[in-house]
C-alpha positions in Angstrom: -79.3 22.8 -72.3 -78.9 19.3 -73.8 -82.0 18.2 -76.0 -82.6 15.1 -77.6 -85.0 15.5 -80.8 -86.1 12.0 -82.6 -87.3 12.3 -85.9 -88.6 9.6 -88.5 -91.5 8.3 -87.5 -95.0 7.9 -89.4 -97.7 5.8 -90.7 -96.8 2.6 -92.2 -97.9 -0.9 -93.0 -97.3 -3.6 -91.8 -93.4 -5.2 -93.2 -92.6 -1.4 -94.0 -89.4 0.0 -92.5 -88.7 3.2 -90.9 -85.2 4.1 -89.8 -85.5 6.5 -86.7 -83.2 9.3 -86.3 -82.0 11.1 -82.7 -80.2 14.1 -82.6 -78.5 15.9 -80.1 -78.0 19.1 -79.3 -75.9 20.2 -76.1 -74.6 16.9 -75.1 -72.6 14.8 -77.1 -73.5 11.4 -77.0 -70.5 9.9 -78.8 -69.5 10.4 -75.1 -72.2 8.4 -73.7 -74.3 5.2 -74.6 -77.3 5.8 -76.3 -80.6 3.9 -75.8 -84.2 3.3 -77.8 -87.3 2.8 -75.7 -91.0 2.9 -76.8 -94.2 3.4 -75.0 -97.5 2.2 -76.4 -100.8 3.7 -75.2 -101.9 2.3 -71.9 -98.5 0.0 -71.5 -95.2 0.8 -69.5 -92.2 2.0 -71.2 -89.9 -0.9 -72.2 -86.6 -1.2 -73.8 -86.1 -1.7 -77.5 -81.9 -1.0 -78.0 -78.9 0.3 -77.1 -75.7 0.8 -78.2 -72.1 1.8 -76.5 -70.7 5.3 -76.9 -68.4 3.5 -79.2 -70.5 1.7 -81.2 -68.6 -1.4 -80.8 -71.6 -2.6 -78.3 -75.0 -3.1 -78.7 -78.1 -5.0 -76.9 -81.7 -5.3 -77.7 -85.2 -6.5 -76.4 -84.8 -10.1 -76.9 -88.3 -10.1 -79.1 -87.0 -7.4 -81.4 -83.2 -8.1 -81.7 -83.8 -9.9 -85.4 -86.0 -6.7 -87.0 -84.5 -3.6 -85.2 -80.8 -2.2 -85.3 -79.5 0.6 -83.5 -76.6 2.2 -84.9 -74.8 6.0 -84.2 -72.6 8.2 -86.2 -70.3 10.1 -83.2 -69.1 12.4 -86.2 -73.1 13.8 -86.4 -73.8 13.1 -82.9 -76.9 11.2 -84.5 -78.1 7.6 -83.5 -80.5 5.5 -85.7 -82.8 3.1 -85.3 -83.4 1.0 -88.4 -86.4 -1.1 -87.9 -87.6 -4.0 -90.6 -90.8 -5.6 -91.0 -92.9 -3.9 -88.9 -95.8 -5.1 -87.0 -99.2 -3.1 -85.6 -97.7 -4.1 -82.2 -94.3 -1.9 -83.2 -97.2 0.8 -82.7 -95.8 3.3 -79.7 -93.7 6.0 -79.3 -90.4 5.5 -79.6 -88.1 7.9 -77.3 -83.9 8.5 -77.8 -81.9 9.0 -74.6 -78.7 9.0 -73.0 -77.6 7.5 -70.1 -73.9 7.4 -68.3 -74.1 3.5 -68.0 -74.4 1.1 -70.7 -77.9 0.0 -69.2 -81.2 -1.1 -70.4 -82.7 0.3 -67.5 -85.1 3.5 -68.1 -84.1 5.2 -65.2 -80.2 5.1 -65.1 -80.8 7.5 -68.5 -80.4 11.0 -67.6 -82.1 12.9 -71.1 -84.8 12.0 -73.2 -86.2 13.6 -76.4 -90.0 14.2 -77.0 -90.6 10.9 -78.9 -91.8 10.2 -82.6 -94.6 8.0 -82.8 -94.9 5.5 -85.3 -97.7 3.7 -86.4 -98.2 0.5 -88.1 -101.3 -0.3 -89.8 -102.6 -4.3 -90.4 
């Protein structure tokens, strides 16, 4: 049974940083890439990072590449996402998943955790 659990989220102000954490149980995803998405109420879900199942390669949403950073440590089987200066229109949830293609496409990624929301206040 492979389970993705994110953790880290909250309530913050706006230019506060959260680092968001994704761990994994039942898969190991320093085998596979590992991607960020969010979903804010009433929007589709887009992509906000992803990074190779080395960790040598990364990509992000073009908007957000200069704030967020995704990183992983294969030794913990954990990725991150550290996110700086933070906006009310960071607001969403933010989902972890894991995908057997190095893809910023939602649906080439096979598991997904239950999402942390995070919340940015003006």
């Amino acid at each position: 049974q492979v389970q993705l659990v994110e953790s880290g989220g909250g309530l913050v102000q706006a230019g506060d940083s959260l680092r968001l954490s994704c761990a994994s149980t039942g898969h190991r995803p320093s085998r596979t890439p590992m991607g960020w998405f969010r979903q804010a109420p009433g929007k589709e879900r887009e992509f906000v990072a992803l990074v190779s199942a080395d960790g040598q390669s990364t990509r992000y949403a073009k908007a957000l590449q200069d704030r967020f950073t995704i990183s992983r440590d294969n030794a913990k089987d954990m990725v991150y996402l550290q996110m700086n200066g933070l906006q009310p229109e960071d607001t969403a949830v933010y989902y972890c998943a894991a995908s057997r293609l190095f893809t910023i496409v939602a649906a080439s990624y096979d598991y997904w955790g239950q999402g942390t929301q995070v919340t940015v206040s003006s």
